[in-house]
C-alpha positions in Angstrom: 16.7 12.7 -26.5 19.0 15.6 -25.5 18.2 18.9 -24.6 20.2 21.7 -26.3 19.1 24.5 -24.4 18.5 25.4 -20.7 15.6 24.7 -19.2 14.3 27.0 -17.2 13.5 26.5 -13.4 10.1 26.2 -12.5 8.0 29.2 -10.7 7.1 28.6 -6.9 3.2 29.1 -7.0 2.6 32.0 -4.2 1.1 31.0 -1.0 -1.8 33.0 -0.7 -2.9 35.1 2.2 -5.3 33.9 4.8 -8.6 35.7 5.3 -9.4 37.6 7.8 -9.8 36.3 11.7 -8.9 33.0 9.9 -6.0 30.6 10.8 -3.2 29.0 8.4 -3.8 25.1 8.9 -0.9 22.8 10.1 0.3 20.5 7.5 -0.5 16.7 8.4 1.9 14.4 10.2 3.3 12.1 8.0 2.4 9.8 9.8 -1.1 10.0 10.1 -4.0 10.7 7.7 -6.1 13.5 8.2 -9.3 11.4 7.8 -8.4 8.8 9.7 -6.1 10.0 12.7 -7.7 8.2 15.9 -10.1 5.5 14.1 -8.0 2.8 13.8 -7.7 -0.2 15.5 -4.4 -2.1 16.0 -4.1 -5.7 15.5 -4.3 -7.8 18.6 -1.5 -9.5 19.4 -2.7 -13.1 19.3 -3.3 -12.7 15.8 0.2 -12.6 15.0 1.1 -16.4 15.6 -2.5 -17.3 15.1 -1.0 -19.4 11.6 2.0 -21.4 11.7 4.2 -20.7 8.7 3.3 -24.1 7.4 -0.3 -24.5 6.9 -0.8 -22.2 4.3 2.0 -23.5 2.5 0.8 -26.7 3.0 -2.5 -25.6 1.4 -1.3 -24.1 -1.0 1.2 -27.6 -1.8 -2.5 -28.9 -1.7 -3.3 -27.2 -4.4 -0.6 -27.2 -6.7 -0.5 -31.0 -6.4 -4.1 -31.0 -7.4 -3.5 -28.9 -10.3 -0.2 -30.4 -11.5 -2.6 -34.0 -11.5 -5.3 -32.8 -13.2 -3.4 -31.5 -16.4 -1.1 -34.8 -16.6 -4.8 -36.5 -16.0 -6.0 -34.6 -18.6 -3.2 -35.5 -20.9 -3.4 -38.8 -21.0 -7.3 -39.2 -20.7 
């Protein structure tokens, strides 16, 4: 689909005035959410290496196995 005319620029909405004895608010870091800024809690550092990489894959292996042997189970039962 092709357009065969211009289209026209959009209109910039216009900022209205503050009141009276009233402040224009900041705009929010990007980095931080209004509603939360200061509530959060980091991750401790132990949790980082609490899992070695290779128990959950070995769970899930686990599971896959159990799966996979079911059907076949299932298939020739």
């Amino acid at each position: 689909m092709s357009v065969s005319h211009p289209v026209p620029a959009p209109t910039p909405t216009p900022t209205p005035a503050p009141a009276e004895g009233r402040s224009v608010p900041t705009e929010t870091p990007e980095c931080e959410a209004s509603t939360t800024h200061g509530i959060s809690t980091p991750e401790a550092v132990e949790l980082h290496t609490a899992w070695p990489g290779w128990i959950p894959l070995l769970a899930i292996m686990v599971m896959v196995v159990c799966c996979i042997g079911f059907a076949v189970g299932r298939i020739f039962a």
